[in-house]
Each structure stands twice: as C-alpha cells, then as structure tokens.
C-alpha positions in Angstrom: 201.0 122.6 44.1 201.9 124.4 47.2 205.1 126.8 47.0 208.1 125.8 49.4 209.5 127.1 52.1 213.2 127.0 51.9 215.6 127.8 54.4 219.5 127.8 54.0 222.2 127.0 55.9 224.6 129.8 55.7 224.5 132.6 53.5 228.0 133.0 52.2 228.3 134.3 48.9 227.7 131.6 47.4 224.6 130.5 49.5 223.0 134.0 49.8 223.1 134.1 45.8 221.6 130.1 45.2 219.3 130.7 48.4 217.5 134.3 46.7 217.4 132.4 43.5 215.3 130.4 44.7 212.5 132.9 45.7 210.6 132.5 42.5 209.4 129.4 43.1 209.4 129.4 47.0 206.6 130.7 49.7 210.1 132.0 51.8 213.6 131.9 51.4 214.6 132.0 55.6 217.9 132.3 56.9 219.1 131.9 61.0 220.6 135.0 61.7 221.3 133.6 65.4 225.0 133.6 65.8 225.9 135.2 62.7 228.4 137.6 61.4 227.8 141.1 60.6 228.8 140.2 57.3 226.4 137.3 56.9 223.9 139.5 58.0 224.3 142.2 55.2 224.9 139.5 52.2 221.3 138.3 53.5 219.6 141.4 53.3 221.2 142.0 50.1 219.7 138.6 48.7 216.3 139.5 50.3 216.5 136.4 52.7 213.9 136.8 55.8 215.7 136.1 58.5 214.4 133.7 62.2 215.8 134.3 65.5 216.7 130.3 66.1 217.7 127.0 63.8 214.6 125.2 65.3 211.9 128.2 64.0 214.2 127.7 60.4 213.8 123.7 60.5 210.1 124.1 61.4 208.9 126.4 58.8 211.0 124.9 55.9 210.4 122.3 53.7 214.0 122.6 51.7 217.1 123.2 53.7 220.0 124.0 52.0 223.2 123.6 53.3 226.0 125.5 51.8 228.8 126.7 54.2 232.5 126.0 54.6 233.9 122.1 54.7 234.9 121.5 57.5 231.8 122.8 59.3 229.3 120.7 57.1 228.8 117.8 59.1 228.8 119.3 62.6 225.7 121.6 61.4 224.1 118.1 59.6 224.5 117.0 63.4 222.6 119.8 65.0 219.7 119.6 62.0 219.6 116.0 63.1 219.0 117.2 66.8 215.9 118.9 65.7 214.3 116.0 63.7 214.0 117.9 60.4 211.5 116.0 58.4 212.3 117.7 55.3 214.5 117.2 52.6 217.8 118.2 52.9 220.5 119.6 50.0 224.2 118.9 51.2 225.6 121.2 48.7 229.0 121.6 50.4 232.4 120.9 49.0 232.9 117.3 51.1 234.1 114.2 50.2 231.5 111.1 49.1 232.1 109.6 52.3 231.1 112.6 54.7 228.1 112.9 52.6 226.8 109.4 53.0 227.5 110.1 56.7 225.7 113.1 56.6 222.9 110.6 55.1 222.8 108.7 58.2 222.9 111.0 60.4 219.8 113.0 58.8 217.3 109.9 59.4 214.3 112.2 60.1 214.3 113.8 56.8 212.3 113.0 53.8 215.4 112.4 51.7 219.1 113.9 51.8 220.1 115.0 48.2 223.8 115.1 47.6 224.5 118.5 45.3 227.3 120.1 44.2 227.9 123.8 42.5 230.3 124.5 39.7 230.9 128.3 38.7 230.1 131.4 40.2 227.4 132.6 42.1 224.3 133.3 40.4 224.5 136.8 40.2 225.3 139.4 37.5 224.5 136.9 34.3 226.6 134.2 36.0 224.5 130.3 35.5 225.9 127.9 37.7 225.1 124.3 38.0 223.7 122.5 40.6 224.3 118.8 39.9 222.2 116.3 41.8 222.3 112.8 43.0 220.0 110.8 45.6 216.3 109.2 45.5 214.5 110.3 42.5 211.1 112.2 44.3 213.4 114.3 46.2 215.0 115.4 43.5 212.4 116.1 41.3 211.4 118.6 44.2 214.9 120.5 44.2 214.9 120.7 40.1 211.4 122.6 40.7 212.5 124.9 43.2 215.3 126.1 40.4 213.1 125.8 37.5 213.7 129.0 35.4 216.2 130.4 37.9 219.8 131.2 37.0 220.9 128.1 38.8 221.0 125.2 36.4 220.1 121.6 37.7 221.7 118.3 36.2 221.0 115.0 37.8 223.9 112.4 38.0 222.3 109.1 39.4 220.5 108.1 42.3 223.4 107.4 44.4 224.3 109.9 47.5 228.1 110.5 46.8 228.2 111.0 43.3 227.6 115.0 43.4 230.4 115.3 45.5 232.4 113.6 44.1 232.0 115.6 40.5 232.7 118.3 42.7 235.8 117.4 44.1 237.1 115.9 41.0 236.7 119.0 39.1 238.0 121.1 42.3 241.0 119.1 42.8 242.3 120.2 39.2 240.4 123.8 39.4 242.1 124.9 42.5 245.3 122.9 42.1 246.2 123.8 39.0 246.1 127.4 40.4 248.1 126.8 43.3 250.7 125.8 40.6 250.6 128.6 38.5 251.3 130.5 41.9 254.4 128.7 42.2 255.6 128.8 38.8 255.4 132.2 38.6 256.6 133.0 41.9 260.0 130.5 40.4 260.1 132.5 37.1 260.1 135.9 38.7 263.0 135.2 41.0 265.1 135.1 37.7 263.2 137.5 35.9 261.8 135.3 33.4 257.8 135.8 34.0 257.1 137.3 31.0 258.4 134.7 28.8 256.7 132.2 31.4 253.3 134.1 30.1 254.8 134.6 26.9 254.7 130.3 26.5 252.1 129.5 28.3 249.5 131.5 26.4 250.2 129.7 23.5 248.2 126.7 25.2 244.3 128.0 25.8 242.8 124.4 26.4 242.7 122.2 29.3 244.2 119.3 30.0 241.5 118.2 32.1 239.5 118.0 29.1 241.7 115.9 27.3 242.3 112.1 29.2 243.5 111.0 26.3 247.0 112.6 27.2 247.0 110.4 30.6 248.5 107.2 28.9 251.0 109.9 27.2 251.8 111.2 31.2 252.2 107.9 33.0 254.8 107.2 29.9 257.1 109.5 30.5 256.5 109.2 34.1 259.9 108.2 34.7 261.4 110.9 33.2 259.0 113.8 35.0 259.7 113.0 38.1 263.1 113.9 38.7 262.4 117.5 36.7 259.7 117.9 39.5 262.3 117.0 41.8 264.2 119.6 40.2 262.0 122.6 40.0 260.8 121.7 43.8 264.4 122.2 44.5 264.5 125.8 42.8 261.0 126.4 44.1 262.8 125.6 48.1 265.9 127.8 47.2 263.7 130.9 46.2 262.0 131.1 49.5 258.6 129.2 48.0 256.6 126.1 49.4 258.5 122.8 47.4 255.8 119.9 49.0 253.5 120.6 46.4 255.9 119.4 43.5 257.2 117.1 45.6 254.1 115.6 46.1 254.0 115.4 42.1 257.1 113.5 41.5 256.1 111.1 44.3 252.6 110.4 42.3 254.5 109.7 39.0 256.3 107.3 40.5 253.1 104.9 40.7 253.5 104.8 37.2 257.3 103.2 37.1 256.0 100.1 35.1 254.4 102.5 32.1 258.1 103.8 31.0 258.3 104.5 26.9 254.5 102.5 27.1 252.9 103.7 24.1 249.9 100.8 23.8 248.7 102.5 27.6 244.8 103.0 27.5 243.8 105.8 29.8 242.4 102.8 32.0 245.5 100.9 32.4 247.0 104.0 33.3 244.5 105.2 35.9 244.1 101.3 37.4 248.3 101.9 37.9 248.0 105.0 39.3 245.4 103.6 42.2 248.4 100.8 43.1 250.6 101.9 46.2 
C-alpha cells in the first residue's frame, strides 16, 4: 500500500511533535509555512517537517491533514480547508467542544471522512507516549491508526460517533486544568498567612485522584449543603487577599444543584449526576 502524504495544520509544540511522528509511515510530513511565525518556523525544522509556500499546494499533495492549533482558531481554518475542496480525510485533533466538531463535520463535505481526535499527555518527544483517541467512520480511521502504527503516539478508538474524542478530551481537561487553577488559588490563600507549608504538608498525604474515583460523587452532592457556604467562605478570603474569588464562587453555585441530596447516603453516582444536569 502506498505511503501518505500528511500535512498538518500548525506546528505548535504539540503538532510539530504528532506531525514528525508520523514520518515513518508517511511519503511527507508538509507543513504551510505561509503566514507563519518565526517560531513556528524553527519547531518545524526541528521536527523535520518540509515546508509549501501556500495551504492550497499543502491540501493538494496531502492525503491526511491534521489539524492541531489553538481553540478558538479551529473552525475558522476547517472553513478555509473547506474553501479548497480537500478531498482527503481530515483529523480535528483540537481541544473543541462536540458541537464545534460536528460543525467542523459539515463544513468539511469534500473530504473523504472527518475524524474527531483528541491528545492526552505530552508531546511525543523525549520517551513521552501520548494518546491519540479516535472517533468517526470506521475506514478512515483505520487509515489514521496506520499512519501511527509503531510511533510514540498511541491510537485508541472510542466509537464511530464524531464528538465523542472531544468530548474525552474536554472531560478530562476540564478537571486537568481546573484542578490546577485551584491549587494556584489555594496556595496563593495559604501564603498570605503563611501557612503554605502545612497546605503541602496535608495535601501530600493524598497522592490519588479524585477523578478516578466517581464513587465519592454521591458522597459530594451529600454534603452539598454544607460545602457551599465554606466555598463561599474561602472565596471571601481568596477576594480579601488580592486573588480572583469567581472561581469558588462558581463552586458553591454548582453544589447548590444538589440541595435535594442533603445527609443522602442511598445516592448512586447517577442520581447524583442526573441532579446535577437540573437548573
């Protein structure tokens, strides 16, 4: 079977990375150096990308494009990819919601097949194996898992359904980056009264995720009532030490969906999520 050519759509960090590890099972790995940073320009040259002067020469000489670039600008590019009548098939591997990437769908009617995908870790450099989950028609796929076979991206396919990659995706990066937002502001709390070393000191003592445990959601929406105001609280102290209190505030607001689960301790982890979806 004939070898690929895969272009990608824009080497960041993480795109230069996924796009050269491609190259052992690709013809070409091309890149559209037309508009782009200086920056851009070294990361591609570092990843051994071959770079065209226009997005038209990129779209007609690839078979694969791969998208990867930031949010917001996701679609806008899907748009100008549309323009062109790319006839390939098309990764949306950014960080967008399940609805922008059925829109995305759409709008790419030309192509072969639009496969959602999503990447969770780092990029694949220096022993570092992300995934590269998958979801969308079933021949299309099969194509991308080939162009990674044996690479240091792993592939895992979710369904058929375009949506469901991003959605793993934002699921798992709404607690990822969250969660680290948090610890921000709960140290920035603690070291206004000189208590971030026992803050560590406590907080080491836990070295799982609650993420991995659901179970503890029915346990959460229970003593809902009583979590709230102490968010309330600490977005208070948060305010009167100078640092951003909408976050917690936000928190507090979310428990509240739960004021029917007080002291509930026969809660399945489905009741409590079907609550939580209730305005």
């Amino acid at each position: 079977m004939d070898k690929p050519t895969v272009g990608i759509l824009h080497p960041g960090s993480m795109g230069a990375a996924v796009a050269a590890s491609t190259a052992r099972n690709a013809a070409g790995v091309l890149w559209c150096s037309q508009g782009r940073s200086p920056a851009s320009t070294a990361r591609a040259e570092q990843a051994g990308l071959t770079p065209v002067s226009t997005l038209r020469e990129l779209l007609d000489r690839s078979g694969i494009v791969i998208s990867l670039c930031p949010p917001a600008a996701a679609e806008g590019l899907a748009r100008e990819v549309a323009g062109h009548a790319f006839t390939g098939v098309y990764v949306e591997a950014n960080a967008i919601s399940p609805e922008r990437t059925v829109r995305i769908a759409g709008l790419l009617k030309s192509a072969t097949a639009v496969v959602d995908g999503a990447v969770v870790g780092s990029p694949p450099v220096r022993g570092k194996t992300p995934t590269l989950y998958l979801s969308g028609s079933t021949a299309a796929i099969t194509t991308v898992e080939a162009l990674f076979a044996g690479t240091a991206v792993r592939t895992k396919v979710l369904g058929r359904k375009v949506g469901q990659a991003s959605a793993l995706k934002l699921s798992y990066t709404a607690y990822q980056k969250a969660s680290r937002v948090l610890a921000a502001l709960a140290t920035g709390m603690a070291r206004q009264y000189d208590v971030d070393q026992e803050l560590l000191e406590v907080a080491s003592k836990r070295s799982t995720s609650y993420l991995a445990e659901p179970e503890y959601i029915p346990r959460v929406a229970a003593r809902a009532w009583r979590w709230g105001p102490e968010l309330e609280e600490a977005a208070d102290t948060l305010a009167a030490a100078g640092l951003p209190p909408e976050m917690l505030r936000a928190a507090a607001s979310t428990l509240a969906r739960w004021h029917d689960a007080k002291d509930d301790s026969e809660l399945s982890v489905t009741d409590a999520l079907e609550q939580l979806a209730q305005p």
